[in-house]
C-alpha positions as CSV (number, residue, x, y, z in Angstrom):
1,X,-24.1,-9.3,-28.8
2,X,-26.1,-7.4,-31.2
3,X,-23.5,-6.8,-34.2
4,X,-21.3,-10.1,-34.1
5,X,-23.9,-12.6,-31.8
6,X,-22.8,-15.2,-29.4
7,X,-19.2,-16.2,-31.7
8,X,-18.5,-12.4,-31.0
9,X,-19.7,-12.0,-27.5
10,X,-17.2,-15.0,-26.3
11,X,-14.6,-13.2,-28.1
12,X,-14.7,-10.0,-26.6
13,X,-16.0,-10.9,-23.1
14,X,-12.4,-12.3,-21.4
15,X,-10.7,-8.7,-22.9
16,X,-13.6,-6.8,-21.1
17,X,-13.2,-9.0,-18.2
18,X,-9.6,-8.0,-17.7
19,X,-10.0,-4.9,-18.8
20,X,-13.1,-4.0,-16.3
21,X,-10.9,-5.5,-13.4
22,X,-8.1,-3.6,-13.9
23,X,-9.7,-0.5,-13.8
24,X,-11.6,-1.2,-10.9
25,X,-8.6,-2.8,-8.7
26,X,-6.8,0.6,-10.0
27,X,-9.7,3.1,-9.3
28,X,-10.0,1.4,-5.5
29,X,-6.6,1.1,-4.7
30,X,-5.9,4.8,-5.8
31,X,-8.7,6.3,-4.7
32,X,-8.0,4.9,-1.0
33,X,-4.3,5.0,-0.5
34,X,-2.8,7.1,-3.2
35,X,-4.5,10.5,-4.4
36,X,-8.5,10.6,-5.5
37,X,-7.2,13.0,-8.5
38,X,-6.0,10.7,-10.1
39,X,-7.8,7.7,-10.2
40,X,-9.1,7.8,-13.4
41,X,-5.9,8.4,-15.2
42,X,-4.6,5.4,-12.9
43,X,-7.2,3.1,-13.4
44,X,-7.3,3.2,-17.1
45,X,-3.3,3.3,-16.9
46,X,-4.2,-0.2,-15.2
47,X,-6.5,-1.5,-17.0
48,X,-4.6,-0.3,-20.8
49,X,-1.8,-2.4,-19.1
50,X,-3.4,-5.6,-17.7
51,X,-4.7,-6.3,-21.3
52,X,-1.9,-6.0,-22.7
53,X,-0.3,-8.8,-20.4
54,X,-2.9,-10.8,-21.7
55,X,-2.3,-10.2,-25.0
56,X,1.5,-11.0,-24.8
57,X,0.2,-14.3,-22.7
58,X,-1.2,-15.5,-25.1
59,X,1.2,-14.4,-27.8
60,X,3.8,-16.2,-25.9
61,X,1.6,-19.0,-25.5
62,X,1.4,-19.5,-28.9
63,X,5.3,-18.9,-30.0
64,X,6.8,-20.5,-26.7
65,X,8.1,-23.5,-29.0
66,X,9.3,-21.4,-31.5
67,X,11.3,-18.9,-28.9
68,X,12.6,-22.7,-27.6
69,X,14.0,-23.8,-30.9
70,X,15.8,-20.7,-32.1
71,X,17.5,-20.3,-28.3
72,X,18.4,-23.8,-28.9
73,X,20.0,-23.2,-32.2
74,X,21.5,-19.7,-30.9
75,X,23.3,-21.9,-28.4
76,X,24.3,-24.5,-31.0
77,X,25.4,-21.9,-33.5
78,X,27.8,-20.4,-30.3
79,X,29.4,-23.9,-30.0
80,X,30.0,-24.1,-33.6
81,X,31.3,-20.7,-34.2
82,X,33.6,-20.9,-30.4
83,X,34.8,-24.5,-31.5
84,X,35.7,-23.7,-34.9
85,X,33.1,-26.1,-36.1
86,X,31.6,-24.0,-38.5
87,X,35.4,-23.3,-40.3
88,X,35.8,-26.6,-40.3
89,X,32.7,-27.2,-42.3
90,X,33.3,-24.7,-44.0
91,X,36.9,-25.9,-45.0
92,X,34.9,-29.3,-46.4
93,X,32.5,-27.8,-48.3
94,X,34.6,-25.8,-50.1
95,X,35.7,-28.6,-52.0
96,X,32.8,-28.0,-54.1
97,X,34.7,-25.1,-55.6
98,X,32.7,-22.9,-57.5
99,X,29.7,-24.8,-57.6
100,X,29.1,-24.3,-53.6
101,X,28.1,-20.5,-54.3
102,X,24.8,-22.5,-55.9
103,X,23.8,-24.3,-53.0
104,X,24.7,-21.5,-50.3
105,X,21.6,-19.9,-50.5
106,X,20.1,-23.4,-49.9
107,X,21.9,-23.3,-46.8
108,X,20.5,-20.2,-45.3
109,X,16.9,-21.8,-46.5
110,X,17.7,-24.9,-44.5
111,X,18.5,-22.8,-41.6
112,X,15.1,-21.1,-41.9
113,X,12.7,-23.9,-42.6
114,X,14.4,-25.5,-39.8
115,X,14.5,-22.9,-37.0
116,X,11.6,-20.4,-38.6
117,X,14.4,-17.5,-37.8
118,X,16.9,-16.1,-40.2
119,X,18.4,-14.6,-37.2
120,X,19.3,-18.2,-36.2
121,X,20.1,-19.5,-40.1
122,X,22.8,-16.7,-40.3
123,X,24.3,-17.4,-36.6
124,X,23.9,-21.1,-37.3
125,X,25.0,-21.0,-41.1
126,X,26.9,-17.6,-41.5
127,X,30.4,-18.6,-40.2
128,X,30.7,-21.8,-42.4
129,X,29.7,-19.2,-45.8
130,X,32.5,-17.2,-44.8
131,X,35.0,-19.5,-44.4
132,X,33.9,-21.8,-47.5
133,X,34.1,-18.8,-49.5
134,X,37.8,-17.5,-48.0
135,X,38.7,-21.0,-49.0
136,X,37.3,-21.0,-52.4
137,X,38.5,-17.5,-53.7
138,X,35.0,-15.8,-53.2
139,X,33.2,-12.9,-52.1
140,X,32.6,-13.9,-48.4
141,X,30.1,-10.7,-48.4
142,X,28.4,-12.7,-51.1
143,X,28.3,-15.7,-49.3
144,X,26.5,-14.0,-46.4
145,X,24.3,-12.3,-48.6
146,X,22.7,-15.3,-50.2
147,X,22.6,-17.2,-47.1
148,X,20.4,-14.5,-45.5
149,X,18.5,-14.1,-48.7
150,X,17.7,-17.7,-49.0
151,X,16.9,-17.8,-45.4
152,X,14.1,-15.1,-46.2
153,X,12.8,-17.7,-48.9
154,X,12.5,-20.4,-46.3
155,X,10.1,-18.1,-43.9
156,X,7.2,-20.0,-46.0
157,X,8.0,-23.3,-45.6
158,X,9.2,-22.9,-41.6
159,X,6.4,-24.8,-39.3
160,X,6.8,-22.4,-36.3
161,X,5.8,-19.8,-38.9
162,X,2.8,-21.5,-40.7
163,X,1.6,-22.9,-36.9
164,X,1.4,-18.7,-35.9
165,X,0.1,-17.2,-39.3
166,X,-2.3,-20.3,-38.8
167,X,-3.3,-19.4,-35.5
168,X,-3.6,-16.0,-35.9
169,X,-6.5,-16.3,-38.9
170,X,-8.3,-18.9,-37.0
171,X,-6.9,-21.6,-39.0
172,X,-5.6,-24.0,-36.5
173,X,-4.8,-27.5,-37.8
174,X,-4.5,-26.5,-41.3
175,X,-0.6,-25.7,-41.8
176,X,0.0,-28.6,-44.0
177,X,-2.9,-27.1,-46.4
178,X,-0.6,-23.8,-46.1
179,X,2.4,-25.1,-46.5
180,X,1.5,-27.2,-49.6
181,X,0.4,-23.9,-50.9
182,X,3.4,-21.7,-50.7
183,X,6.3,-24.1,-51.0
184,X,6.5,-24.5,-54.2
185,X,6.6,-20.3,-54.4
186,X,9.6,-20.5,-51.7
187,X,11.9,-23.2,-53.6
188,X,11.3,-20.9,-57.1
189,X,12.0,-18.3,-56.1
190,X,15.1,-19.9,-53.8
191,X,15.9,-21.4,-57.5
192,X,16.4,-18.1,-58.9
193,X,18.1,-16.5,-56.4
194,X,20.5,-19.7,-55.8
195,X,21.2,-18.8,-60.0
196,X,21.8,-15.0,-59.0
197,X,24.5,-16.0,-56.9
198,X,26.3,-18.5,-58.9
199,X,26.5,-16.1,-61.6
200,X,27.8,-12.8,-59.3
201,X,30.6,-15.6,-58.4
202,X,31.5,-16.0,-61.7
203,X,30.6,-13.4,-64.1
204,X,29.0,-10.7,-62.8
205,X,31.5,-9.9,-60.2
206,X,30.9,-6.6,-60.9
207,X,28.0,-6.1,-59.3
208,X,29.4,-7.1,-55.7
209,X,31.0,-4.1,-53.8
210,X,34.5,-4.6,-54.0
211,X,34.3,-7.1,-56.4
């Protein structure tokens, strides 16, 4: 109350809360039916971990659609890869020959803006790269590369990202504002690493191991 006021009070008082129950619930519970030498270490054992459960509460509370869209897109990325979808895509786009090594990074960005996961992007897009870049004469190991390196370049412009970096600074509401901020950062740089690729596929092979 004194350094930080009311704002500060309301903050802190639902942590002390917890925190002040679970050491009492774990001071009388062990006192009375478990061993008085050790209630101390108990109730602050208690009280350490019924915060915590708080915390992840309400870090779940804030990521639960996020964890729902990349299960969703785990399971659709299983489909794909189990029903040979994602060679079959592949197959098609690699009749863009050597020009498809240009857009694969925009692939794994896709993946990323999309699911805000480039665990997902890779599982979703990673199987169709690899195929696509059999077909075409390629370095599949390049084709994975760039889609998990443009997936990391998509980590700005993903919403379930920008709604928890939002949330987490007290800036709730504003993740357009962000996002008009930083996208233009994400599609450079994805512009110059989209450029990288093409030209490791072409004529710097040489830097690719086993290339």
């Amino acid at each position: 109350m004194i350094l930080d006021g009311r704002r500060g009070l309301r903050q802190v008082w639902p942590a002390a809360l917890v925190a002040g129950l679970g050491f009492g619930a774990g001071q009388f519970v062990c006192s009375n039916f478990f061993a008085e030498q050790l209630t101390d270490l108990v109730a602050a054992t208690t009280a350490t971990g019924a915060t915590a459960l708080r915390c992840y509460g309400q870090a779940f509370q804030q990521i639960r659609w996020a964890v729902l869209t990349i299960s969703c897109v785990l399971a659709l990325s299983y489909v794909m890869n189990l029903s040979g979808m994602a060679i079959s895509l592949g197959t098609w786009l690699a009749g863009l020959g050597s020009v498809f090594a240009l857009l694969s990074g925009f692939l794994g960005w896709f993946g990323v803006a999309l699911t805000g996961s480039d665990t997902s992007s890779n599982a979703l897009f990673g199987g169709m790269q690899i195929a696509a870049a059999h077909r075409i004469g390629i370095s599949p190991l390049l084709m994975a590369a760039t889609n998990s390196t443009g997936g990391v370049q998509g980590k700005a412009a993903a919403m379930q990202n920008l709604a928890i970096a939002a949330g987490a600074v007290g800036l709730p509401g504003k993740e357009g504002d962000i996002l008009r901020k930083v996208i233009g950062w994400s599609l450079a740089l994805l512009a110059v690493f989209c450029v990288l690729a093409f030209l490791q596929s072409t004529v710097l092979t040489w830097t690719i191991p086993g290339g």
